[in-house]
PyMOL Python script that loads the backbone (N, CA, C, O; Angstrom):
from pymol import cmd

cmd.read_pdbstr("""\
ATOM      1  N   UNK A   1     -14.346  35.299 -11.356  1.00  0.00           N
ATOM      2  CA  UNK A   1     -14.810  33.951 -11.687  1.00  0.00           C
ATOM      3  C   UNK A   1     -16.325  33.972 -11.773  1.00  0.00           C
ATOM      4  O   UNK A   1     -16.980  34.678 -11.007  1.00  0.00           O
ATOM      5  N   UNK A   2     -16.933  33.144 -12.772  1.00  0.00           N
ATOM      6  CA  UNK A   2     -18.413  33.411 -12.634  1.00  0.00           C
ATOM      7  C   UNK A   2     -19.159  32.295 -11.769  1.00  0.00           C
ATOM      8  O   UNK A   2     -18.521  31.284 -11.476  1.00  0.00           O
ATOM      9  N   UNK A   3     -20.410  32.426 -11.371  1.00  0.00           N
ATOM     10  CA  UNK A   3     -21.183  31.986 -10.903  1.00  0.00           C
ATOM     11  C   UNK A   3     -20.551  30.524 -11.087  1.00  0.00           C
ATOM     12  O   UNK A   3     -19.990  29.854 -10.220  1.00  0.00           O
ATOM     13  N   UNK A   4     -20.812  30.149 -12.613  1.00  0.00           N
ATOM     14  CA  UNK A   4     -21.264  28.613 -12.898  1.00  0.00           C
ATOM     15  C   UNK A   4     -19.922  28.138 -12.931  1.00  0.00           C
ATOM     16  O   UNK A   4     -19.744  26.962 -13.247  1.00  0.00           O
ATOM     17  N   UNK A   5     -18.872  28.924 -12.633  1.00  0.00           N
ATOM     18  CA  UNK A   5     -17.821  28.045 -12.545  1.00  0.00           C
ATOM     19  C   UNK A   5     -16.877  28.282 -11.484  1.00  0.00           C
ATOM     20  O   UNK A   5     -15.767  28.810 -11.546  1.00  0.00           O
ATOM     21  N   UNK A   6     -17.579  27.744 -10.375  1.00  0.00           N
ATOM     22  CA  UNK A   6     -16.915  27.877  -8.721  1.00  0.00           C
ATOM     23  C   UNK A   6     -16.171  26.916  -8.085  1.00  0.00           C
ATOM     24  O   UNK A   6     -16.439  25.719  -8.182  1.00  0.00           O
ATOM     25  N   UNK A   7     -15.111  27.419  -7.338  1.00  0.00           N
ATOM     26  CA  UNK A   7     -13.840  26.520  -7.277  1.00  0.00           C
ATOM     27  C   UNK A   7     -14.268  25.629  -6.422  1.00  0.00           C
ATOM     28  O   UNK A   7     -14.319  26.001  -5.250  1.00  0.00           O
ATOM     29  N   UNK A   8     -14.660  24.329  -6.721  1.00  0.00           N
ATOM     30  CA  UNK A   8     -15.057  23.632  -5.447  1.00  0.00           C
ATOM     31  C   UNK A   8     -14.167  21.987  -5.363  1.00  0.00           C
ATOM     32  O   UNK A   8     -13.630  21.598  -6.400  1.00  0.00           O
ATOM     33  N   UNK A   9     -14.112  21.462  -4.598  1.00  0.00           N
ATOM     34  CA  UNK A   9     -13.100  19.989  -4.692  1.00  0.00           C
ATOM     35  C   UNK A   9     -14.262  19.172  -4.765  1.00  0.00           C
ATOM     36  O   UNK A   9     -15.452  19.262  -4.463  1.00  0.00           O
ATOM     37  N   UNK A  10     -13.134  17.959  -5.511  1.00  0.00           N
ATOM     38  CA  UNK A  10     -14.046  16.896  -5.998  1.00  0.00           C
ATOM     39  C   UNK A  10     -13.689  15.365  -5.453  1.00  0.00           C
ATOM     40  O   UNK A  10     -12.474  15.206  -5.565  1.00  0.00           O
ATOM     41  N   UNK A  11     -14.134  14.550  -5.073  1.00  0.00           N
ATOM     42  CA  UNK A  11     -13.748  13.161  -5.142  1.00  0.00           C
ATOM     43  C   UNK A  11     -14.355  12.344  -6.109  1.00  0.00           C
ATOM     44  O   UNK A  11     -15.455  12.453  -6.651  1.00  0.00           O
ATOM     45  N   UNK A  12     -13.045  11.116  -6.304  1.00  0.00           N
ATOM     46  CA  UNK A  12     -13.926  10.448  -7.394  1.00  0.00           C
ATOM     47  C   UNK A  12     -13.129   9.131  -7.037  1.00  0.00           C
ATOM     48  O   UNK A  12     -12.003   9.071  -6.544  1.00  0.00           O
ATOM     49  N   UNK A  13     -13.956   8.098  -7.392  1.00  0.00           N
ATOM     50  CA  UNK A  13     -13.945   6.606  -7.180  1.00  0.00           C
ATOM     51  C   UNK A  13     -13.112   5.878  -8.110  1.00  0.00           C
ATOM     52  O   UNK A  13     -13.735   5.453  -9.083  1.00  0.00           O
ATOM     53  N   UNK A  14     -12.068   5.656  -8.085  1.00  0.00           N
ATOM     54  CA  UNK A  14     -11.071   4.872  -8.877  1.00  0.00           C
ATOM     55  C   UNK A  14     -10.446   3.478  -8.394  1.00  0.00           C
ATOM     56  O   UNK A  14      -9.977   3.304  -7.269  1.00  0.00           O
ATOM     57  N   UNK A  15     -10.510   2.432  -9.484  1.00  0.00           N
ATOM     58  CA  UNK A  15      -9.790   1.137  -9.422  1.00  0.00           C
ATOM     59  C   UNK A  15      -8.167   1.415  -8.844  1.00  0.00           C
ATOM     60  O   UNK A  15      -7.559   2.376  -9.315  1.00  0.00           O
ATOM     61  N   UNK A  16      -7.507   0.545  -7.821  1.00  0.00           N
ATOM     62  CA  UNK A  16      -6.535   0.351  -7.920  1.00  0.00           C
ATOM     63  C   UNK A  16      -5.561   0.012  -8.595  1.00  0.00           C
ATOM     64  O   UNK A  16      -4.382   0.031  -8.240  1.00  0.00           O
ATOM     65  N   UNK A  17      -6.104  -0.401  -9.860  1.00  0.00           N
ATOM     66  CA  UNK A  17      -5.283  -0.460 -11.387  1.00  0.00           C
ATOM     67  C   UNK A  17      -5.029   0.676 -11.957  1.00  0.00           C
ATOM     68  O   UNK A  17      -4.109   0.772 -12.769  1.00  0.00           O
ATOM     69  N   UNK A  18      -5.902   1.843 -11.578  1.00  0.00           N
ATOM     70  CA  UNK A  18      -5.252   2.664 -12.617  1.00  0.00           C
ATOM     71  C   UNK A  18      -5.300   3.558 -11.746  1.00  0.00           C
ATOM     72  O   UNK A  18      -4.746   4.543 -12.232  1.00  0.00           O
ATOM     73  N   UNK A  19      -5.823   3.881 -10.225  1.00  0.00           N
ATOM     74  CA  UNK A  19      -4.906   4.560  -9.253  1.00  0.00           C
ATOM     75  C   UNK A  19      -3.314   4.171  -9.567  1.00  0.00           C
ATOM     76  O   UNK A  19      -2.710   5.028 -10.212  1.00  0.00           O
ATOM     77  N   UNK A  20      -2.810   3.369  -9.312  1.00  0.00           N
ATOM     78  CA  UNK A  20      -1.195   2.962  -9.720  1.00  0.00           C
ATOM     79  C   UNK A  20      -0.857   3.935 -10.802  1.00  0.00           C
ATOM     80  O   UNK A  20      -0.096   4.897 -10.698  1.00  0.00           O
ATOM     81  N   UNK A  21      -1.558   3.534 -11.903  1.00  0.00           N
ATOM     82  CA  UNK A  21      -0.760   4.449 -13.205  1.00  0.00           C
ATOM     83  C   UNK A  21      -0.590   5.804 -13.005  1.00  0.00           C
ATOM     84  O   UNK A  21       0.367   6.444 -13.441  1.00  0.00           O
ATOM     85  N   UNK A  22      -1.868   6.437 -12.090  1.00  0.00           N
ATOM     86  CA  UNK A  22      -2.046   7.645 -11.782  1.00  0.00           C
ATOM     87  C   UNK A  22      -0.503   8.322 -11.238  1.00  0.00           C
ATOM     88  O   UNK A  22       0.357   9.015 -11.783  1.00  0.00           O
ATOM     89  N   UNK A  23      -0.662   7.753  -9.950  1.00  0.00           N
ATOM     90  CA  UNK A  23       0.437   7.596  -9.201  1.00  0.00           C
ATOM     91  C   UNK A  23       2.058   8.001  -9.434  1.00  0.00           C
ATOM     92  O   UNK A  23       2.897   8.813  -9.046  1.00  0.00           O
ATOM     93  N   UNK A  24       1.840   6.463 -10.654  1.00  0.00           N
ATOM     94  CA  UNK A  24       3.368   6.595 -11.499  1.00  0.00           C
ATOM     95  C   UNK A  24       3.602   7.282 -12.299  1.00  0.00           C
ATOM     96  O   UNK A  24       4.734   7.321 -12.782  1.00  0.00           O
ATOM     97  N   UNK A  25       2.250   8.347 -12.866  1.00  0.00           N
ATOM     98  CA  UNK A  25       2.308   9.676 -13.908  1.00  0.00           C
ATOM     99  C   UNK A  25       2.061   8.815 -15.408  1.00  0.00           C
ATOM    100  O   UNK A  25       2.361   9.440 -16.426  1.00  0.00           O
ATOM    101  N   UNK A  26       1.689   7.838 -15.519  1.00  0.00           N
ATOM    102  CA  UNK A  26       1.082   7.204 -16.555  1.00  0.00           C
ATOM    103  C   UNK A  26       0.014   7.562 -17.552  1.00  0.00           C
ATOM    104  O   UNK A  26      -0.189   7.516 -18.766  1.00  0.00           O
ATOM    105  N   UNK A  27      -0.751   8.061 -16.081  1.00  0.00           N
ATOM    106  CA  UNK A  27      -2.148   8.470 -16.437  1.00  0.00           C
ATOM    107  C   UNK A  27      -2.738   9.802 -16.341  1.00  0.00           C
ATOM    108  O   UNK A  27      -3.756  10.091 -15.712  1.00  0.00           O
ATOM    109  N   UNK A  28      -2.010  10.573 -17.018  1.00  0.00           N
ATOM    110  CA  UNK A  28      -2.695  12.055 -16.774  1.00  0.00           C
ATOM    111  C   UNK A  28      -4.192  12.589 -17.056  1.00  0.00           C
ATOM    112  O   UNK A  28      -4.750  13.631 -16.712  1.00  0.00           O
ATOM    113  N   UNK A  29      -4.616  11.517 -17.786  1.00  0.00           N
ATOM    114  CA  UNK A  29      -6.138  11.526 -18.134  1.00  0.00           C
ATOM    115  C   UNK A  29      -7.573  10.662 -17.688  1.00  0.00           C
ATOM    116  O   UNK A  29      -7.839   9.509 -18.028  1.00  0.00           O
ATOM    117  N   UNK A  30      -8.384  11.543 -16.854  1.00  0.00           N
ATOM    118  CA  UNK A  30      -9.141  10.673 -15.911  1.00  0.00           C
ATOM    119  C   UNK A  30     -10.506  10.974 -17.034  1.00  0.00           C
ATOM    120  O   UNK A  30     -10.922  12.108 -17.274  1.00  0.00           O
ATOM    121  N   UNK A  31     -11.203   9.420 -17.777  1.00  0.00           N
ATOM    122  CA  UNK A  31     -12.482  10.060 -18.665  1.00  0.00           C
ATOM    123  C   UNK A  31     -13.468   9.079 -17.680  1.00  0.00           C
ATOM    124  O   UNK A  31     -13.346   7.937 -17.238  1.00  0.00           O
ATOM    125  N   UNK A  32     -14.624  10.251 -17.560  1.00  0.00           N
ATOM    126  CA  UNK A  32     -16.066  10.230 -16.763  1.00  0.00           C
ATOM    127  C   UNK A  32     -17.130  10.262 -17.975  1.00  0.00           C
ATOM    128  O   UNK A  32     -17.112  11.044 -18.926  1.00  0.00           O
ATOM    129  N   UNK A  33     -17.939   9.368 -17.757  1.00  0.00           N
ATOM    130  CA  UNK A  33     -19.193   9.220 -18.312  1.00  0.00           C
ATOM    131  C   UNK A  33     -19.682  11.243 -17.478  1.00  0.00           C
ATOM    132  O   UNK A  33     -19.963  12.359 -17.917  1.00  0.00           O
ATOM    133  N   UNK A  34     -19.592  10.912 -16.824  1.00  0.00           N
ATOM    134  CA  UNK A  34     -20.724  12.592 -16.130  1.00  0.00           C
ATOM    135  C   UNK A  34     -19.564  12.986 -15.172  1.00  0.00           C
ATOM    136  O   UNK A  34     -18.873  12.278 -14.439  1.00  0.00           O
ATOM    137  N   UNK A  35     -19.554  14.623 -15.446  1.00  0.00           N
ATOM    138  CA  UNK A  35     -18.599  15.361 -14.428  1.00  0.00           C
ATOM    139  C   UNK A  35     -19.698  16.533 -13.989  1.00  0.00           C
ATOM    140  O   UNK A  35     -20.869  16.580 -14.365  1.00  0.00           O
ATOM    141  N   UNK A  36     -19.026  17.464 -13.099  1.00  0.00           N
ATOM    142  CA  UNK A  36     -19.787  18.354 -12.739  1.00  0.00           C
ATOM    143  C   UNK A  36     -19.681  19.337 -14.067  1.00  0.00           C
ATOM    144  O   UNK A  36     -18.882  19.148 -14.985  1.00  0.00           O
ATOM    145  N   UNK A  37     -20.631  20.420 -13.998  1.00  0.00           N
ATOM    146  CA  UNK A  37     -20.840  21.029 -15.192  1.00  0.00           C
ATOM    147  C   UNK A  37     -19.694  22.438 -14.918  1.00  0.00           C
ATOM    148  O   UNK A  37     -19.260  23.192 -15.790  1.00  0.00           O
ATOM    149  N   UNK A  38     -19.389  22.479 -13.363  1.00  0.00           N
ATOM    150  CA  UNK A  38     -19.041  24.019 -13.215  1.00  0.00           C
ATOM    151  C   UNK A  38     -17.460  23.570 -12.873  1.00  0.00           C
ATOM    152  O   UNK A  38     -17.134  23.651 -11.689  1.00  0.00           O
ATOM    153  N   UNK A  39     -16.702  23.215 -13.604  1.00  0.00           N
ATOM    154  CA  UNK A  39     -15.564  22.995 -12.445  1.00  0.00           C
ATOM    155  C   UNK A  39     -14.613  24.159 -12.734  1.00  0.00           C
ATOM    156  O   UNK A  39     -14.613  24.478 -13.923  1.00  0.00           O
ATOM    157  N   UNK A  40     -13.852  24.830 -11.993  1.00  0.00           N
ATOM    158  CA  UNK A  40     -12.651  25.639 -12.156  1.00  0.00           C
ATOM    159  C   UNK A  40     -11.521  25.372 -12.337  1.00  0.00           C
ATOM    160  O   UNK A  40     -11.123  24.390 -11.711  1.00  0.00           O
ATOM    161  N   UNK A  41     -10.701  25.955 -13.071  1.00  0.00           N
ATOM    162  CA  UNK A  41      -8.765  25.165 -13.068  1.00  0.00           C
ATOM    163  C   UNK A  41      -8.500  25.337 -11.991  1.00  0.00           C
ATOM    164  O   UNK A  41      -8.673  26.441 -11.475  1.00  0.00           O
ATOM    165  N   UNK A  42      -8.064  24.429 -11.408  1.00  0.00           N
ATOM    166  CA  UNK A  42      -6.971  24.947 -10.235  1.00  0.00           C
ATOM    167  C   UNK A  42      -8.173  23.855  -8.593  1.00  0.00           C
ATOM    168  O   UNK A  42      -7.906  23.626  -7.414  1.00  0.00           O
ATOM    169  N   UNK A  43      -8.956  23.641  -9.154  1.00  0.00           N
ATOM    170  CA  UNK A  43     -10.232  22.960  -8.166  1.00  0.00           C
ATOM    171  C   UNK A  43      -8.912  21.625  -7.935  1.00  0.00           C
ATOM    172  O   UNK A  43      -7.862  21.324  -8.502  1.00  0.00           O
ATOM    173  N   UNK A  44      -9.782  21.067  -6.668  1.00  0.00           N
ATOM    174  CA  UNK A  44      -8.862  19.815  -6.144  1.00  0.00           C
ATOM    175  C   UNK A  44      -9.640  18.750  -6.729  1.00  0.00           C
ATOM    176  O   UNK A  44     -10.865  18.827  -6.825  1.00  0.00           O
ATOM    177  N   UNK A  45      -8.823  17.544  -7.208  1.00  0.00           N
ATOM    178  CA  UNK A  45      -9.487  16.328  -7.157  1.00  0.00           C
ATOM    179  C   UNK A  45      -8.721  15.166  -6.202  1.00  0.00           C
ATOM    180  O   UNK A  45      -7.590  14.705  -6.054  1.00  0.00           O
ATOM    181  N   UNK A  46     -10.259  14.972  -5.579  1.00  0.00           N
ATOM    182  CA  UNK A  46      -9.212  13.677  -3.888  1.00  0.00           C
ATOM    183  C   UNK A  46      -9.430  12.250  -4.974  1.00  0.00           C
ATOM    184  O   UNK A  46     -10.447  12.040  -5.635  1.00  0.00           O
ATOM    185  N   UNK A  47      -8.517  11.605  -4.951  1.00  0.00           N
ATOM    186  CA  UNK A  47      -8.397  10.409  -5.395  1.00  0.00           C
ATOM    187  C   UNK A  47      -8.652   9.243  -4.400  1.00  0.00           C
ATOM    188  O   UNK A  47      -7.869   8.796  -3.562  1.00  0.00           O
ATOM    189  N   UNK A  48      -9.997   8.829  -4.694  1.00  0.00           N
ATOM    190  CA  UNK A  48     -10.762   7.517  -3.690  1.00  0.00           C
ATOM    191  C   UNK A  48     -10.044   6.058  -4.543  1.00  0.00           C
ATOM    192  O   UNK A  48     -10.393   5.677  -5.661  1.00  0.00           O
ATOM    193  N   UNK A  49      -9.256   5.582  -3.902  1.00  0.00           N
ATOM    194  CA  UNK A  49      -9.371   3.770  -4.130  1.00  0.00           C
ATOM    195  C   UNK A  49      -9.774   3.012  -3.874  1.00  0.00           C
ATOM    196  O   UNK A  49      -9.395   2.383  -2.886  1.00  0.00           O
ATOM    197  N   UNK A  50     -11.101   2.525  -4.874  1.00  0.00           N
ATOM    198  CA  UNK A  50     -11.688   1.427  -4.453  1.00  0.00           C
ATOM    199  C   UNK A  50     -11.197   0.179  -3.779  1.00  0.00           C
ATOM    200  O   UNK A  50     -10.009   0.059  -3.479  1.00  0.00           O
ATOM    201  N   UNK A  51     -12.037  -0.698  -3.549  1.00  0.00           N
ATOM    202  CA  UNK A  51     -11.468  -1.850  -2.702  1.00  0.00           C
ATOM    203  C   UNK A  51     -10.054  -2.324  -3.505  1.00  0.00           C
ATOM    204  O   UNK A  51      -9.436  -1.697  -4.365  1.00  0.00           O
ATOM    205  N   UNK A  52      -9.818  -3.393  -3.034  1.00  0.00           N
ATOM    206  CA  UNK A  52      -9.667  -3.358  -1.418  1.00  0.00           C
ATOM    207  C   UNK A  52      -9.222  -2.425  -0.569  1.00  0.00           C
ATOM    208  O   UNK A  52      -9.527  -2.429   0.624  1.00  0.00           O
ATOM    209  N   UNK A  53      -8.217  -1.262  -1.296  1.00  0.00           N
ATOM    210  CA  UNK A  53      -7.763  -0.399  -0.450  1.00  0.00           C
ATOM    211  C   UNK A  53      -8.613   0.349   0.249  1.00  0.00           C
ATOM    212  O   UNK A  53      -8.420   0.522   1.452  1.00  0.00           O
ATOM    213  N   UNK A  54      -9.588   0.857  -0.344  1.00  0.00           N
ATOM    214  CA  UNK A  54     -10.984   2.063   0.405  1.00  0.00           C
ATOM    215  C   UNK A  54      -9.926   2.611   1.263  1.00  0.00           C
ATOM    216  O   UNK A  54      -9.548   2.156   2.343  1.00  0.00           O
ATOM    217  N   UNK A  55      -9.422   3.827   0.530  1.00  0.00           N
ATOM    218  CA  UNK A  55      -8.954   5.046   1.012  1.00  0.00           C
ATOM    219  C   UNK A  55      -8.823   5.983   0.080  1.00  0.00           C
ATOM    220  O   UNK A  55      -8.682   5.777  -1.125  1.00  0.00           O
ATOM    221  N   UNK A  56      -8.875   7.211   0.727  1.00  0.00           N
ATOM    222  CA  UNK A  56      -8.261   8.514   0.220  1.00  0.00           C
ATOM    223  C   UNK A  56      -6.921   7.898  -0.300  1.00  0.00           C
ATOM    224  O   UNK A  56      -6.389   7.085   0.456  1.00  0.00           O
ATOM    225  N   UNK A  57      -6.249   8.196  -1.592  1.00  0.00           N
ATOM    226  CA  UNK A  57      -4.338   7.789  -1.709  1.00  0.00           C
ATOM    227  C   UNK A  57      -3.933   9.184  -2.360  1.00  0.00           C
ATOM    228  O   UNK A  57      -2.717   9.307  -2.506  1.00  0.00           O
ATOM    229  N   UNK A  58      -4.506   9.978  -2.671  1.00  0.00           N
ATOM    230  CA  UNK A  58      -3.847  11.265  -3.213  1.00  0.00           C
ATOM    231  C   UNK A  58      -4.824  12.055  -3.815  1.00  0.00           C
ATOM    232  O   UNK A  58      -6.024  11.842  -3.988  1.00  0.00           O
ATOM    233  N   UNK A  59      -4.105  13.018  -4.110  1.00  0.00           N
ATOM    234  CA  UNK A  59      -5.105  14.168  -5.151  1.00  0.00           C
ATOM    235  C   UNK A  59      -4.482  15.164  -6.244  1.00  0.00           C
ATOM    236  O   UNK A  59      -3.282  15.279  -5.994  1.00  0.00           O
ATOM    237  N   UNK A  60      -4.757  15.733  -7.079  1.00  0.00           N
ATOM    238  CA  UNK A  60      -4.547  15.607  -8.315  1.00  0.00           C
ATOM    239  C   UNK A  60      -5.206  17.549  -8.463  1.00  0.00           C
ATOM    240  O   UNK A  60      -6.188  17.924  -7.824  1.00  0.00           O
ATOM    241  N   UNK A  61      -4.569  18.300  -9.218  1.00  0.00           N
ATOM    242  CA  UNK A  61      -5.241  19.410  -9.425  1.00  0.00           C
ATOM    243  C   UNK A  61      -5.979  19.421 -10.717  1.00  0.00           C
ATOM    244  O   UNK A  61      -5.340  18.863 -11.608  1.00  0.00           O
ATOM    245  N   UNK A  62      -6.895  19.794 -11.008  1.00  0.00           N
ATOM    246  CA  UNK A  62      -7.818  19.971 -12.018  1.00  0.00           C
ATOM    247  C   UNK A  62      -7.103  21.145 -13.122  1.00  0.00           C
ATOM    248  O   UNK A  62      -7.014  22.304 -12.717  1.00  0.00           O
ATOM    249  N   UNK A  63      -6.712  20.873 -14.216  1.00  0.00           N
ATOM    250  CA  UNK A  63      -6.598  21.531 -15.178  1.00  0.00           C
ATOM    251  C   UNK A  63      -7.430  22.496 -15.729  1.00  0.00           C
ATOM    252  O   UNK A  63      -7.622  23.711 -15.681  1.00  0.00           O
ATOM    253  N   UNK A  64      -8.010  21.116 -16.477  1.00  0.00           N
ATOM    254  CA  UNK A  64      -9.636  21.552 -17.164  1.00  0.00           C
ATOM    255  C   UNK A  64     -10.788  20.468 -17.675  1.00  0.00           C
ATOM    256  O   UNK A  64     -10.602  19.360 -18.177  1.00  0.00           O
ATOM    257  N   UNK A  65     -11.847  21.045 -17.429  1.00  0.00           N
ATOM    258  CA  UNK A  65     -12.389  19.512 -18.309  1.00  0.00           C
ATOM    259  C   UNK A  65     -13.182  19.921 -19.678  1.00  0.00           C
ATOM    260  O   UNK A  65     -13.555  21.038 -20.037  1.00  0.00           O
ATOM    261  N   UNK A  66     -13.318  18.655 -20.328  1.00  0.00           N
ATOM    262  CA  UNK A  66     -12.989  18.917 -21.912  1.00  0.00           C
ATOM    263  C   UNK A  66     -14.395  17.848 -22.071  1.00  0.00           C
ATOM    264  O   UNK A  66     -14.406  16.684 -21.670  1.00  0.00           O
ATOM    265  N   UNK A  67     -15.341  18.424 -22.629  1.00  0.00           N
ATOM    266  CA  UNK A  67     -16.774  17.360 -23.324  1.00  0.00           C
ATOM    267  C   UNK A  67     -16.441  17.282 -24.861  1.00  0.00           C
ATOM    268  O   UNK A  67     -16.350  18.369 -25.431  1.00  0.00           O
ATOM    269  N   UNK A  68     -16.273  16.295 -25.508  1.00  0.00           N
ATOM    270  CA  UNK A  68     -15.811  15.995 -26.360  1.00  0.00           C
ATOM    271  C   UNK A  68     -16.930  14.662 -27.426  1.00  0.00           C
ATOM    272  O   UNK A  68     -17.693  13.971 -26.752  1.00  0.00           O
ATOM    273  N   UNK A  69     -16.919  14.492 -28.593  1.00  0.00           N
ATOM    274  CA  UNK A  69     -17.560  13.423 -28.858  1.00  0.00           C
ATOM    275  C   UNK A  69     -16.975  12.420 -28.745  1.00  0.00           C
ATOM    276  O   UNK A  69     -15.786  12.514 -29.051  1.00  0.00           O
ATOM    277  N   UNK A  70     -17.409  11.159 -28.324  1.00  0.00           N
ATOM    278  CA  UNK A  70     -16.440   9.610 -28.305  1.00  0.00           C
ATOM    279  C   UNK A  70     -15.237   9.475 -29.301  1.00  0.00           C
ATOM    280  O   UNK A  70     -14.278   8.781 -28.964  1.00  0.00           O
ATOM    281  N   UNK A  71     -15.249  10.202 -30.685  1.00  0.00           N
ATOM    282  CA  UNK A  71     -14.401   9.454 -31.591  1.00  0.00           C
ATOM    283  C   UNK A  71     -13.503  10.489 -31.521  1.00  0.00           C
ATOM    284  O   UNK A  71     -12.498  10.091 -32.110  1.00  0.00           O
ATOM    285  N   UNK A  72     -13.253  12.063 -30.951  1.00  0.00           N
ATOM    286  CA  UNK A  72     -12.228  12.944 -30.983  1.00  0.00           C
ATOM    287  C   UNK A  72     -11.435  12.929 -29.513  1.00  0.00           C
ATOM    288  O   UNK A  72     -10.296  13.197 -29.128  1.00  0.00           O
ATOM    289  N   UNK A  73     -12.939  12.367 -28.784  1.00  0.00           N
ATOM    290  CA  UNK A  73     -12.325  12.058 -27.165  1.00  0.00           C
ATOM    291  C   UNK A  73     -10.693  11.336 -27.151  1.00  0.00           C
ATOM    292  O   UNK A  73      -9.778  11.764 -26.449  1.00  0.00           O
ATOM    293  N   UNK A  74     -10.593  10.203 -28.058  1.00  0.00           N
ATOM    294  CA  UNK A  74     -10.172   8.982 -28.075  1.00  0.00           C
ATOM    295  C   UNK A  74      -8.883   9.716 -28.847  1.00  0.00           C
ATOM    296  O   UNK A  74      -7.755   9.399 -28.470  1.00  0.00           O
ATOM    297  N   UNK A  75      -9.048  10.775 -30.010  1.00  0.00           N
ATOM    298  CA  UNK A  75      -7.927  10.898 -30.851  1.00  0.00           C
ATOM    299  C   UNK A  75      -7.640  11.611 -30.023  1.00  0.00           C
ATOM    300  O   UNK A  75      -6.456  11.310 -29.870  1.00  0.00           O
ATOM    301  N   UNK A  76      -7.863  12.444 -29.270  1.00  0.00           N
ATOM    302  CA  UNK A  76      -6.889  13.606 -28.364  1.00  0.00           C
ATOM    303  C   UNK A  76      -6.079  13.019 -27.235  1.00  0.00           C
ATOM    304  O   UNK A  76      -4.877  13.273 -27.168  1.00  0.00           O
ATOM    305  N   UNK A  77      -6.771  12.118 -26.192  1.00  0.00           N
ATOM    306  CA  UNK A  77      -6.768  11.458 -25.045  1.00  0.00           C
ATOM    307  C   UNK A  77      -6.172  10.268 -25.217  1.00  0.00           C
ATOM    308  O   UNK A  77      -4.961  10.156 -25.409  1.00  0.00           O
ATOM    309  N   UNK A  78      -7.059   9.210 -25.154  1.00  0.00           N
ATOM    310  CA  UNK A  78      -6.681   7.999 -25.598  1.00  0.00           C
ATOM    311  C   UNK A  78      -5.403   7.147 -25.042  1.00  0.00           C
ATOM    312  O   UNK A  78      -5.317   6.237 -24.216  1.00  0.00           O
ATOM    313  N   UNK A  79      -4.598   7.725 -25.723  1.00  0.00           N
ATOM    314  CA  UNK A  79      -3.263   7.256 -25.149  1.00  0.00           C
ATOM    315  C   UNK A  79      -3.212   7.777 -23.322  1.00  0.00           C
ATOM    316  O   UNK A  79      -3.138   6.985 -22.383  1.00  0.00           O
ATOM    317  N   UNK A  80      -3.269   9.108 -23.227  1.00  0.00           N
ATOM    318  CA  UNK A  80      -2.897   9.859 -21.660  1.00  0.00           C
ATOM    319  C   UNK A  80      -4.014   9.088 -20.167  1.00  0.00           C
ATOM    320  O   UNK A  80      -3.834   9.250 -18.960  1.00  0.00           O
ATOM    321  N   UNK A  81      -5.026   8.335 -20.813  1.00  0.00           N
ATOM    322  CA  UNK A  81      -5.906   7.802 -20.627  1.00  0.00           C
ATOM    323  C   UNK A  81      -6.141   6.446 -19.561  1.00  0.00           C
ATOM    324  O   UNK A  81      -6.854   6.210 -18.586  1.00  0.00           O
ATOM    325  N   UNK A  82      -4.904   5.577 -20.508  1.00  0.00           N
ATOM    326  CA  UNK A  82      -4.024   4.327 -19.843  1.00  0.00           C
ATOM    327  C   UNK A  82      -4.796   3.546 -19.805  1.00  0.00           C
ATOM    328  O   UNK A  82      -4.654   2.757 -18.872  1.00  0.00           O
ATOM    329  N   UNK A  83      -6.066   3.297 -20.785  1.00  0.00           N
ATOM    330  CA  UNK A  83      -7.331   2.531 -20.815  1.00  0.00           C
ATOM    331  C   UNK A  83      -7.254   2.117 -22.514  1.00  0.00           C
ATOM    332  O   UNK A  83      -6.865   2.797 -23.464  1.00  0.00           O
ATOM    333  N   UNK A  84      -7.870   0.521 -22.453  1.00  0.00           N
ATOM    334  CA  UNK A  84      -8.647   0.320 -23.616  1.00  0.00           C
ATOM    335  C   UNK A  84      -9.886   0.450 -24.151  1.00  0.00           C
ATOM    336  O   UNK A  84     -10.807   0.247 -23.360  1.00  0.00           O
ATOM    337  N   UNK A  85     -10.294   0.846 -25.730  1.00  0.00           N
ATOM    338  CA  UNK A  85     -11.079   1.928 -26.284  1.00  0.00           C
ATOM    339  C   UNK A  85     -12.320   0.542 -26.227  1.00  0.00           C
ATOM    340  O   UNK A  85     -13.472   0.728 -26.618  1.00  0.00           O
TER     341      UNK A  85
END
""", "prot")
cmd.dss("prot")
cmd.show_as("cartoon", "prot")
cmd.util.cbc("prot")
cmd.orient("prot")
């Protein structure tokens, strides 16, 4: 594995609206304005729910992440996404 791409876990801050979808397998696609630059397949992601719940509710393994422009983001994703464009 190289340097810049070291297996490390991640948390990230999610609505209880689409924690749920997550959950129910709705939502296989989590899109971030900014991710880390180095992530590895197989890295953990802890799933934070924002209020009201403020807890840890699960975690999720990292595939891969994909930088994409807005308008191919949307044709690839989009749907897996569980969000409006």
């Amino acid at each position: 594995m190289s340097e810049s791409c070291i297996k490390r876990d991640f948390l990230v801050s999610i609505r209880p609206t689409h924690v749920e979808k997550i959950v129910e397998g709705h939502k296989t696609v989590e899109l971030r304005r900014r991710f880390s630059e180095g992530v590895a397949p197989g890295a953990i992601l802890l799933i934070y729910s924002t209020s009201p719940t403020q807890a840890i509710v699960g975690s999720a393994t990292i595939r891969g992440v994909v930088r994409l422009p807005l308008a191919e983001l949307w044709d690839h994703h989009g749907a897996a996404a569980c969000i409006d464009r």
